[in-house]
C-alpha angles and dihedrals in degrees: 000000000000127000118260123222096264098058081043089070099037093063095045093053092040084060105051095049092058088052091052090048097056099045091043084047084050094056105038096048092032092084094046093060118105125265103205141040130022101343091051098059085048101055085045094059096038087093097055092041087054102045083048093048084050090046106036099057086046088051105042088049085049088055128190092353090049098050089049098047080050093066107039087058099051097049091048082049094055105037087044105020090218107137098192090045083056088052099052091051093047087051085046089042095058092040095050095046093043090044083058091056097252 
């Protein structure tokens, strides 16, 4: 059963006004957080517990050539703060190491 045009823009529309009304709820009830106390310092870590929610999963499936390549470029992006040098060496890291049989 495929999906005729009608339900194709439904869905499409659909979409996009939940995306409107995530970012218009964002913006209205933003101002009204707290600024201080618990809920501060969660919304302050929730970058960082998302990005590592998006990574982890990606490195532990790479397996030992991920979690290598992992390191390496978090330590060159932190001595040399280039981002796209990091990533040279962490693509280089994984083909070295899966060239080596690992």
């Amino acid at each position: 059963m495929s999906p005729t045009v009608m339900e194709g823009i439904g869905v499409i529309a659909l979409s996009a006004l939940l995306v409107w009304g995530i970012r218009f709820l964002g913006l209205v009830f933003g101002e009204k957080l707290p600024r201080t106390g618990f809920f501060k310092r969660a919304m302050d870590a929730l970058p960082g517990a998302i990005f590592a929610a998006l990574v982890c999963p990606g490195i532990v499936e790479a397996g030992i050539p991920g979690g290598v390549a992992s390191c390496v470029i978090f330590v060159v992006t932190r001595k040399t703060g280039n981002v796209l040098l990091s990533l040279f060496l962490g693509v280089g890291t994984v083909a070295l190491l899966r060239g080596a049989g690992l």
